[in-house]
C-alpha positions in Angstrom: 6.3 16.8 -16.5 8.5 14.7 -14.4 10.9 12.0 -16.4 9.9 8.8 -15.5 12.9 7.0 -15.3 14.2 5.1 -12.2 15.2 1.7 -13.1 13.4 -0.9 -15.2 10.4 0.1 -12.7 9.9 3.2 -13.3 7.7 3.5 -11.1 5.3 0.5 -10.5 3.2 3.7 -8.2 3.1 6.4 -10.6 5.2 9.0 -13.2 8.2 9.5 -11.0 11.3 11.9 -11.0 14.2 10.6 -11.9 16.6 13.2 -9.6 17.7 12.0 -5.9 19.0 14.4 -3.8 18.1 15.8 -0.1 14.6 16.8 0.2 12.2 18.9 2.2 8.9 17.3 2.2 6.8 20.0 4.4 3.1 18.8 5.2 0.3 20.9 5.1 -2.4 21.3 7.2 -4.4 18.1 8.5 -7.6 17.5 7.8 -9.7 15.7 9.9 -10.8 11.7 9.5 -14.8 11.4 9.0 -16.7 9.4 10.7 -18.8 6.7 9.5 -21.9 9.0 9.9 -20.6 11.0 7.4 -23.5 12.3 6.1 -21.8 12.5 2.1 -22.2 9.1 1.9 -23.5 5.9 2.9 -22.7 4.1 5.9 -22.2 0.3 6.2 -23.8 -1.8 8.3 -21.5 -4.8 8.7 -19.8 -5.3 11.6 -15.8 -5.0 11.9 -13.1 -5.5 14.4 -10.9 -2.6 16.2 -7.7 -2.2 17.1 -7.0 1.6 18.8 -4.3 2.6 21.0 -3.7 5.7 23.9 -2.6 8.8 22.1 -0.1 11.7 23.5 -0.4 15.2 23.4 2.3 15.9 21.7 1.5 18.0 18.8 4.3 19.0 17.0 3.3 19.2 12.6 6.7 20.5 11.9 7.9 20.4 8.2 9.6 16.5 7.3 13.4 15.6 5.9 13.5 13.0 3.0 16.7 12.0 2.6 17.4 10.8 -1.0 20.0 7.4 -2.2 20.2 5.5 -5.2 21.4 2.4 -6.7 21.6 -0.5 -8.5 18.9 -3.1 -8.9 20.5 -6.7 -7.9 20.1 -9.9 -9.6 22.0 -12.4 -7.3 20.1 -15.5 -5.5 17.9 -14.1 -2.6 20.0 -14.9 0.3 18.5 -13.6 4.2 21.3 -12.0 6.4 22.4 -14.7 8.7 22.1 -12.8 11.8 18.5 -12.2 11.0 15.9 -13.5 12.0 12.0 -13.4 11.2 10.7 -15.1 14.4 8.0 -13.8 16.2 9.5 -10.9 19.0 8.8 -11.3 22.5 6.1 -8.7 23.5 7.1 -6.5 25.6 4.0 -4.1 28.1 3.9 -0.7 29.0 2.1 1.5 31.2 1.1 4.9 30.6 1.1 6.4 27.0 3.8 5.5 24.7 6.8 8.2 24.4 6.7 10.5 21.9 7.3 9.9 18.1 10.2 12.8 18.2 11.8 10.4 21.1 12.0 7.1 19.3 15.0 6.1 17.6 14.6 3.6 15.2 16.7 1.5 12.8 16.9 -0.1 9.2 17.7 -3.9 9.7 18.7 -5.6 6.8 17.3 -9.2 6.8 17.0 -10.2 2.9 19.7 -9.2 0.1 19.7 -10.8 -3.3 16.2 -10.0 -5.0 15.0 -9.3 -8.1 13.0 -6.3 -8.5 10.9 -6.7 -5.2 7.7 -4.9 -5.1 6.3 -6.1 -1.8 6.4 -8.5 1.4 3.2 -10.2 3.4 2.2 -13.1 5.6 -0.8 -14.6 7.2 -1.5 -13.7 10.3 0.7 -15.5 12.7 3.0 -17.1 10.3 6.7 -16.8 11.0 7.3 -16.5 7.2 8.0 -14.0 5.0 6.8 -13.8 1.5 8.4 -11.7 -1.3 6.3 -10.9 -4.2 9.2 -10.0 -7.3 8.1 -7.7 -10.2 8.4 -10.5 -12.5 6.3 -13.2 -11.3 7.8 -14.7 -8.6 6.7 -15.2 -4.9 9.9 -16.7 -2.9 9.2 -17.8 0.8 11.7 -17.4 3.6 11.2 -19.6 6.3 12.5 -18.0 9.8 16.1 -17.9 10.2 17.0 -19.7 6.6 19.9 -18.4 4.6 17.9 -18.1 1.6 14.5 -18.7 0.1 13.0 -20.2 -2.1 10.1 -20.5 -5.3 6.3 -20.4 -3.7 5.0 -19.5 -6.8 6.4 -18.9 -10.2 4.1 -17.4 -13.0 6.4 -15.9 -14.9 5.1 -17.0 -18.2 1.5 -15.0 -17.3 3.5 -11.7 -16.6 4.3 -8.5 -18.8 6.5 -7.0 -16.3 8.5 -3.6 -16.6 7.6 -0.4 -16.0 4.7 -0.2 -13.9 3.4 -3.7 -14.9 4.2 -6.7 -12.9 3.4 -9.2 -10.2 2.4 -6.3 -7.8 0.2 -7.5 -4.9 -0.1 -10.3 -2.4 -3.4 -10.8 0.0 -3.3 -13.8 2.0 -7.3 -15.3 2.8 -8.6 -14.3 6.0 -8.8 -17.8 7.0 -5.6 -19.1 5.4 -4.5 -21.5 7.0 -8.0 -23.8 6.8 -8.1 -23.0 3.2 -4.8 -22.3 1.5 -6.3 -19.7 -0.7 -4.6 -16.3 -1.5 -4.7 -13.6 -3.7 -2.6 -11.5 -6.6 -3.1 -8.8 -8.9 -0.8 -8.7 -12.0 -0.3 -7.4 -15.3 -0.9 -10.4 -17.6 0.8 -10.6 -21.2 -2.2 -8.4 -23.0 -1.5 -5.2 -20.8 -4.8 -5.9 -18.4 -5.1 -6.0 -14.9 -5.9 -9.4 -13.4 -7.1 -10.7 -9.8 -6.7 -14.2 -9.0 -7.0 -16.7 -6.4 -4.3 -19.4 -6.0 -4.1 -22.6 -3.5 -0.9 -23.8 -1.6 -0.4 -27.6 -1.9 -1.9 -29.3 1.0 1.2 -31.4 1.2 3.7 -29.1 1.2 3.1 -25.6 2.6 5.5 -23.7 0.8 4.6 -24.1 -2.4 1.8 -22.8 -4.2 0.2 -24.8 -7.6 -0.1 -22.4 -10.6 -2.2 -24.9 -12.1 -5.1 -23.7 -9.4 -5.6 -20.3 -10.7 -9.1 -19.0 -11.0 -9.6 -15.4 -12.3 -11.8 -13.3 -10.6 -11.1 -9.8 -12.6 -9.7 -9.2 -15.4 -9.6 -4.9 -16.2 -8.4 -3.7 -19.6 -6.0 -1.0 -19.3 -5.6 1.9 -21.4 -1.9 2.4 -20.9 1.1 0.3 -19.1 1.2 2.9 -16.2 -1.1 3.7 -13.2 -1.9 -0.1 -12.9 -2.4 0.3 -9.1 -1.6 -3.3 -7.9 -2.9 -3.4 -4.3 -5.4 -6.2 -3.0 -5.9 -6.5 0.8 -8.6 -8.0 3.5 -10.4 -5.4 4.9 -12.0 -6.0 8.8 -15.0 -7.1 6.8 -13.4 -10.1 5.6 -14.1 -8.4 2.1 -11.5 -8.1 -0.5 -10.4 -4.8 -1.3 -8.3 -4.1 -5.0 -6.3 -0.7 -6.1 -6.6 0.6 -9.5 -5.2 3.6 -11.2 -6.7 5.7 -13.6 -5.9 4.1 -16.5 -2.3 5.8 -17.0 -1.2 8.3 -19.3 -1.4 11.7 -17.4 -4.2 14.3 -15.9 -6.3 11.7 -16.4 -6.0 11.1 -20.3 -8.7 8.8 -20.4 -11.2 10.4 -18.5 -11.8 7.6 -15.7 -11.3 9.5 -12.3 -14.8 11.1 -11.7 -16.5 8.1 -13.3 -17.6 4.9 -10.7 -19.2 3.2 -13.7 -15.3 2.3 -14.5 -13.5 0.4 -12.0 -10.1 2.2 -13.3 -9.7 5.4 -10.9 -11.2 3.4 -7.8 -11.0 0.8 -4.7 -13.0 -2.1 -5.6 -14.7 -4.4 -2.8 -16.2 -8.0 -3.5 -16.8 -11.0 -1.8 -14.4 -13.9 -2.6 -16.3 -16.4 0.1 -19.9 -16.1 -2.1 -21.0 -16.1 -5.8 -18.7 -17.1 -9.4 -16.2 -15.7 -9.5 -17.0 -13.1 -6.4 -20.0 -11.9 -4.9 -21.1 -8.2 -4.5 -21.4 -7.3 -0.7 -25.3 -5.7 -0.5 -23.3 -2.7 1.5 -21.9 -1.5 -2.1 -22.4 1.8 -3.2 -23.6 0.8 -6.1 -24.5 -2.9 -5.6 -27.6 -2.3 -8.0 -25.6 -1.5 -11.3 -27.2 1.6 -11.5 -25.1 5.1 -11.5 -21.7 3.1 -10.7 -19.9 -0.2 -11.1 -21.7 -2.8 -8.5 -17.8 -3.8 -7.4 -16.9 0.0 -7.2 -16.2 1.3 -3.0 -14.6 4.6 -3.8 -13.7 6.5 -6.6 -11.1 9.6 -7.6 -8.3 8.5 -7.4 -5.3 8.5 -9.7 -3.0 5.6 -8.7 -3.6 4.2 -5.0 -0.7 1.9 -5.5 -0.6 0.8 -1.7 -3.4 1.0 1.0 -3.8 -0.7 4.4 -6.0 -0.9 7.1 -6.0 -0.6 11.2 -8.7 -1.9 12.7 -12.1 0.5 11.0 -9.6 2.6 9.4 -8.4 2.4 5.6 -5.2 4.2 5.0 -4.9 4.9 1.2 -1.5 5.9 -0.7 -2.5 8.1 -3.7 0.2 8.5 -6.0 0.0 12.7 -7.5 0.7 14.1 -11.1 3.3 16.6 -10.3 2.8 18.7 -7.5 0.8 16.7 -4.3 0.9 13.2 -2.8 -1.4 12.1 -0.4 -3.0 10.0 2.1 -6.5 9.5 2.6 -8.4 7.6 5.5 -12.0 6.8 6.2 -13.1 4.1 7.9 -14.7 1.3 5.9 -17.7 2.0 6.6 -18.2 5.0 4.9 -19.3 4.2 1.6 -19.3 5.9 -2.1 -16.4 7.9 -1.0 -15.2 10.4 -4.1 -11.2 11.4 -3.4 -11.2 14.2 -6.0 -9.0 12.8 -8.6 -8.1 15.1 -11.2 -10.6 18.0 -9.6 -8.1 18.0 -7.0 -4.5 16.7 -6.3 -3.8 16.9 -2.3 -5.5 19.8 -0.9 -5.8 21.6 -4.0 -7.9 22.0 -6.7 -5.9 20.1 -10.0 -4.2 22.7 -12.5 -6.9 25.3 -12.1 -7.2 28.4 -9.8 -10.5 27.5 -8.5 -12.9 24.0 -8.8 -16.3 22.6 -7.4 -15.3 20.4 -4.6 -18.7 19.3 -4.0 -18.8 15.7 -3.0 -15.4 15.9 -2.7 -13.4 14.5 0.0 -10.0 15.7 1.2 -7.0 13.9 1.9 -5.9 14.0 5.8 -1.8 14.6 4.6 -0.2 15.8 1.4 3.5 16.8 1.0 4.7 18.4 -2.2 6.6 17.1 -5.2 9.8 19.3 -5.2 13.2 18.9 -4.2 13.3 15.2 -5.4 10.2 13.7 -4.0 8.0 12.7 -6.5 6.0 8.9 -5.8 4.3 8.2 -2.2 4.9 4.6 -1.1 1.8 4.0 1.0 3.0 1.7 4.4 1.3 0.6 7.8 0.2 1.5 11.4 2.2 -0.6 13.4 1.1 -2.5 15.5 4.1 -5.1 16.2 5.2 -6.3 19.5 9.5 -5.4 19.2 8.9 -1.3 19.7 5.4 -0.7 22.4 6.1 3.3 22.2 5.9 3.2 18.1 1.9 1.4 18.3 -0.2 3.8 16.2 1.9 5.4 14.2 1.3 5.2 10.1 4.0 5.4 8.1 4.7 6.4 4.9 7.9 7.0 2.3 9.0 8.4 -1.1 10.2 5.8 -3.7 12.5 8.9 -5.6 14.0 10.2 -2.2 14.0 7.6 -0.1 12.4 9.7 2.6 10.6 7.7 5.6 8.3 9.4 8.0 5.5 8.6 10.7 2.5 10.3 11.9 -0.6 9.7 14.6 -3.9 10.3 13.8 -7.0 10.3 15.2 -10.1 11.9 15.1 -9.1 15.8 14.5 -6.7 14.8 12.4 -2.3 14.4 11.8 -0.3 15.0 14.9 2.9 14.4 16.4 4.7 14.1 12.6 8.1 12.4 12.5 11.0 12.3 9.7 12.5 9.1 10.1 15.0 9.5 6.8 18.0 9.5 8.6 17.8 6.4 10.0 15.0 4.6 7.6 16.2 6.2 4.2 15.4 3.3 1.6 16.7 3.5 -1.9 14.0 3.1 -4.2 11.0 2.7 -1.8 8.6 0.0 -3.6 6.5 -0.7 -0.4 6.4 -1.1 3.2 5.5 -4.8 4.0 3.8 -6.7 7.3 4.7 -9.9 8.9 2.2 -12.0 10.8 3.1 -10.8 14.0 2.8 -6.9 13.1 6.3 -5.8 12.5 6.8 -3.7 9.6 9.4 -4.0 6.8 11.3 -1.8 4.4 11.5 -3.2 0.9 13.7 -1.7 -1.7 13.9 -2.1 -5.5 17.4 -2.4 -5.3 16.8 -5.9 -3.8 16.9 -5.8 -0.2 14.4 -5.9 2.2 14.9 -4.1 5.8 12.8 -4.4 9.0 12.3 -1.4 11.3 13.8 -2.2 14.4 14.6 -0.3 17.7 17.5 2.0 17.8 
């Protein structure tokens, strides 16, 4: 078993090693995305937006470099570098297809120093803000090119935060800025998982009433770790919410292969319709019978970050000892079952042999040795400051640091980049998105990074 150690965190995304040091993160073989005919499951009818982009040739699945760091976690003011700045880049057009990944050079640069245990940074669509959700119950708001931030929302008092409980995840209403309504999962003071809406105050934009919660979900769990923490629109306009297995380990409580549990699973309802959600009619198991009506996907053992690109849902799984992985579908496939705890990765989970049927594979895993040890789920970008990187997913390792970057596409991973040199985070808590596409590095350490040209 790996110790599970790092910092006060520990790890908000899973049981975690607490050893940094250079690490070899080799992929394995790529398996290939389904389609939305896959004929496993059931397909979707509702209608969602794309975004796609020309790929290269380029080929190259050579093994990946995580390069580990550590530190301290800061407790100074939040304070923005002052050369920084979080306006919207000029876009910049290209012809022909972008360079390749191996050709890039890119850079970490530091825009936000001063936090306190920062698990993840969002804005709406378009905004030239930046919000930072901290472990403890804080959102701050930096406005663009302000030396510091300041409180959005403060509900501290509601929190049990430490460990892998917290103020863990930010979603921002399709339609934000008519309504003011967003989204947050957090531990609250009993242990349990909670999803709730809050309203910014019509008069001032950048601040947030806590007095205007309404609880949608409320999940009792098990144990303080595997809490998952994610919530995000998907292209439906539905909202989609993470949640581990239940915690412990090898899934103690039995939750992974069982959709009548929303621990172990993606959850999809409909904030727009019904008290306190509606159930989109698209469900798997919108009747209640065989599964949980909220329940989109099950097997999984902590998806502590997902995202989406266009059809495509890009899911973060955090592994017991020996995989992590990504897996992708696009939304539309429905009643998907990730294998969680038949398999881990590729492979079947602590057995020689297993029945995979049903079972759907992940389209990357890398292994937990040499210090890796916790995926950190990120983004394909799709910013305006870097044309040649459009496409590319990334991902990182909270224990090593390790950032790398792949292209996918129908037949699966290609043109696999190790970015660690130049994008090594100290403890990796999340990637994070602004509202113009540009992706962001945020540490647990206290700083948050953006990925910039080189």
């Amino acid at each position: 078993m790996r110790r599970a150690v790092l910092l006060s965190f520990c790890l908000v995304i899973g049981a975690c090693s607490g050893e940094s040091s250079t690490a070899t993160v080799p992929p394995t073989a790529a398996a290939t995305l389904p389609s939305s005919s896959t004929t496993s499951s059931t397909t979707s009818s509702a209608t969602s937006s794309t975004a796609g982009s020309e790929r290269t040739t380029t080929t190259d699945r050579t093994a990946t470099t995580a390069q580990a760091s550590t530190t301290t976690a800061g407790n100074q003011e939040a304070t923005t570098v002052p050369t920084a700045t979080t306006a919207a880049p000029s876009t910049t057009t290209t012809t022909g297809p972008p360079q390749p990944l191996a050709d890039l050079s890119l850079r970490a640069e530091t825009v936000i120093v001063g936090l306190r245990n920062p698990v993840f940074l969002a804005a709406p669509r378009g905004d030239d803000r930046l919000f930072v959700l901290e472990q403890d119950g804080r959102i701050l708001v930096f406005p663009p090119g302000a030396a510091s931030g300041h409180v959005f929302l403060d509900i501290r008092n509601r929190i049990a935060s430490g460990g892998e409980r917290g103020l863990l995840g930010l979603a921002f209403h399709p339609r934000y800025v008519e309504t003011g309504r967003f989204f947050v999962n957090y531990t609250n003071t009993s242990g349990d998982t909670v999803v709730a809406e809050f309203a910014t105050d019509p008069a001032n934009p950048d601040r947030a009433d806590p007095a205007t919660e309404r609880i949608l979900l409320t999940v009792a769990q098990p144990a303080s770790n595997h809490n998952g923490g994610m919530v995000a629109f998907g292209p439906d306009g539905l909202l989609y919410i993470g949640l581990g297995d239940g915690g412990g380990a090898n899934d103690r409580f039995d939750q992974g292969q069982r959709p009548e549990t929303l621990l172990g699973t993606i959850a999809r309802v409909d904030v727009d319709i019904g008290d306190p959600y509606g159930i989109p009619a698209a469900n798997p198991f919108a009747d209640g019978v065989d599964g949980a009506p909220e329940v989109w996907a099950w097997g999984l053992r902590n998806p502590w970050r997902f995202s989406f690109d266009g059809e495509t849902i890009f899911i973060a799984d955090v592994g017991q000892d020996d995989w992590e992985e990504i897996d992708a579908i696009p939304v539309g496939v429905l009643g998907v079952n990730f294998g969680w705890p038949i398999t881990e990765g590729f492979e079947c989970f602590q057995r020689a042999d297993c029945d995979r049927t049903g079972v759907t594979d992940p389209i990357y895993a890398y292994p937990n040795r040499d210090g890796a040890c916790s995926i950190t789920g990120g983004y394909v970008y799709r910013g305006f400051a870097i044309p040649d990187l459009v496409g590319a997913y990334f991902f990182g390792d909270f224990c090593t640091g390790g950032v790398t970057g792949f292209r996918v596409d129908g037949e699966g991973v290609y043109e696999i980049r190790d970015w660690s040199d130049d994008l090594s985070t100290p403890l990796l808590a999340s990637f994070g998105i602004d509202g113009f596409g540009e992706l962001y590095l945020v540490s647990q350490s206290g700083t948050i990074s953006r990925i910039a040209p080189g």
